[in-house]
C-alpha positions in Angstrom: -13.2 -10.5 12.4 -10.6 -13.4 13.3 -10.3 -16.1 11.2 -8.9 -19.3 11.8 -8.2 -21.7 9.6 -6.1 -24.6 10.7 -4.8 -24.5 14.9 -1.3 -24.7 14.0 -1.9 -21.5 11.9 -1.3 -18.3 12.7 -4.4 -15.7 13.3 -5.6 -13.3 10.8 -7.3 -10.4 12.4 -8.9 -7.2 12.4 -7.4 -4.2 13.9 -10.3 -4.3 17.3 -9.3 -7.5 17.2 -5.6 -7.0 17.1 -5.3 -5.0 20.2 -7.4 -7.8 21.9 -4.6 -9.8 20.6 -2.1 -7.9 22.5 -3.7 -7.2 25.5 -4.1 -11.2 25.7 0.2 -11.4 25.2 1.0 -8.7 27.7 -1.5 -10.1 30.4 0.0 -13.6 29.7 3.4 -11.8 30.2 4.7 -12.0 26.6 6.4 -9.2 25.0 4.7 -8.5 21.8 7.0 -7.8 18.4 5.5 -6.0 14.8 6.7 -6.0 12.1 5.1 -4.5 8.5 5.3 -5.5 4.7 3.7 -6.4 1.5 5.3 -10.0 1.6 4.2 -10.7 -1.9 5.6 -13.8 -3.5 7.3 -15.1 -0.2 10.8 -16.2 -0.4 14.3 -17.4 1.7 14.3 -13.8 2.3 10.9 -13.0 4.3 11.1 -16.3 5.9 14.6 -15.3 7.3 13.6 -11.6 8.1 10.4 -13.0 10.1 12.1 -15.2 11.9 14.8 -12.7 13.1 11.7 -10.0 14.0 10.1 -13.4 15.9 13.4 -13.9 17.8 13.1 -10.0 19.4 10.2 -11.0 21.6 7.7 -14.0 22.7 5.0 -13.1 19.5 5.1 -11.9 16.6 2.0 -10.2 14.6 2.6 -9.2 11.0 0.9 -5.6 10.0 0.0 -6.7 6.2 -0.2 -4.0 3.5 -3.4 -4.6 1.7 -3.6 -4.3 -1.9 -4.9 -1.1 -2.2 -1.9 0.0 0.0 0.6 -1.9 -2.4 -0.5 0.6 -5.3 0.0 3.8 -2.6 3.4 2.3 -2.1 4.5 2.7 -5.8 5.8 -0.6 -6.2 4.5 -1.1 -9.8 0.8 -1.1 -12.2 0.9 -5.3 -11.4 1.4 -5.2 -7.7 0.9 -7.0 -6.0 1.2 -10.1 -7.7 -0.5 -12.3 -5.2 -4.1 -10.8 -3.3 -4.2 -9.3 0.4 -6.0 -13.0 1.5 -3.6 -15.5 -0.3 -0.5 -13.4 1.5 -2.0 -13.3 4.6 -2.8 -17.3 4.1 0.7 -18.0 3.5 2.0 -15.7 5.9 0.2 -17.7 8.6 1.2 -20.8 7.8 4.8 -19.5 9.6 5.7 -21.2 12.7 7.2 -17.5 13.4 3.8 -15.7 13.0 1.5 -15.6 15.6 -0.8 -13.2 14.2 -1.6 -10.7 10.8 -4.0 -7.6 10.7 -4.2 -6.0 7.6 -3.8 -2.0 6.6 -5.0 0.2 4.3 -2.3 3.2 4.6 1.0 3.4 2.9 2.3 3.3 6.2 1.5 2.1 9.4 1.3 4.2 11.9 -2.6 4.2 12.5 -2.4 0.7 13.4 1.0 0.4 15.2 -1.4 3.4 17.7 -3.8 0.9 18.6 -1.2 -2.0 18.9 1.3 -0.5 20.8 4.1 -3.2 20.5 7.1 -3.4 22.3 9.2 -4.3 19.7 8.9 -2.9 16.0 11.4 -4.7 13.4 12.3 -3.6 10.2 15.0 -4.0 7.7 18.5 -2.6 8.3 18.0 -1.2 4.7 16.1 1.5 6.1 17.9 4.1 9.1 15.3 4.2 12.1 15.5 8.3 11.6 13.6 7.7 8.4 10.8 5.9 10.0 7.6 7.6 10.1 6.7 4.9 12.2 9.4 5.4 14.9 7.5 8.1 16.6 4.3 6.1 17.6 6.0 3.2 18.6 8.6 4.9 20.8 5.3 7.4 22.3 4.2 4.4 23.8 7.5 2.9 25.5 8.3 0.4 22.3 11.9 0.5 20.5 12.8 0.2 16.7 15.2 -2.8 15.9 16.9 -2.9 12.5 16.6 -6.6 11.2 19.9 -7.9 8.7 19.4 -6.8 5.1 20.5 -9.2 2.3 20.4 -7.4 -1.0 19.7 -8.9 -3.8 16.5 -10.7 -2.1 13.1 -9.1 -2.7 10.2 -9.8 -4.6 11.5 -7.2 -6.8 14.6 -8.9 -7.3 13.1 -12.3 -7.7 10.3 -10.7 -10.7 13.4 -9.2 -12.4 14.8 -12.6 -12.4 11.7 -14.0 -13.8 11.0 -11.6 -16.7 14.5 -12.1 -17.6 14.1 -15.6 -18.2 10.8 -15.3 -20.1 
């Protein structure tokens, strides 16, 4: 399924649909770049981390955790805050998104198989050892890049903040 919304937004696909996606970038020429998250609550810090991943290549498609996934992830009984289609909404609204496909794992490496990008980004707060991920992108001729970290700017962060005030 591929929705649509408004042309200057970016896609929101399916995983067939996905690959399509990126068989339509590399036969265009375009190296494709992934990178994967929850992105709940967007803030300064997602929108500066996706456009650093969008810079490492011509497109960028986002590999969205769906709720369900969120829970796997342990991130807390109230994540996440904001549903799998109103993240992907805003998410596409980014002029450094090209496209989103959703996941149901904890982690991605199911999808990142059928993608196959050249370029995977994630944050320097992780070591590309620890990446479960790492092997299926680099089986198929992709790298890892380690995007800037800024602590102190994350969703968790930002709730902290939040409850504090209340």
């Amino acid at each position: 399924m591929t929705v649509k919304p408004d042309p200057r937004w970016a896609l929101v696909l399916d995983a067939a649909a996905a690959a399509d996606w990126r068989d339509e970038q590399r036969a265009a020429g375009r190296s494709v770049v992934s990178t994967n998250g929850v992105f709940d609550l967007l803030h300064a810090g997602h929108v500066a981390y996706l456009a650093w991943a969008r810079a490492q290549g011509d497109a960028l498609i986002v590999l969205l955790n769906d709720d369900d996934s969120v829970r796997l992830l342990g991130k807390g009984p109230d994540r996440p805050l904001v549903p799998f289609a109103d993240r992907a909404r805003v998410l596409s609204a980014l002029r450094s998104v090209d496209a989103i496909v959703g996941f149901r794992q904890r982690t991605p490496e199911t999808l990142l198989e059928r993608i196959r990008p050249d370029v995977h980004v994630k944050s320097a707060q992780y070591r590309i050892d620890d990446l479960p991920e790492r092997y299926v992108v680099e089986s198929h001729g992709g790298r890892i890049v380690l995007a800037p970290h800024h602590p102190g700017r994350s969703t968790t962060d930002l709730i902290a903040a939040i409850r504090s005030k209340a």
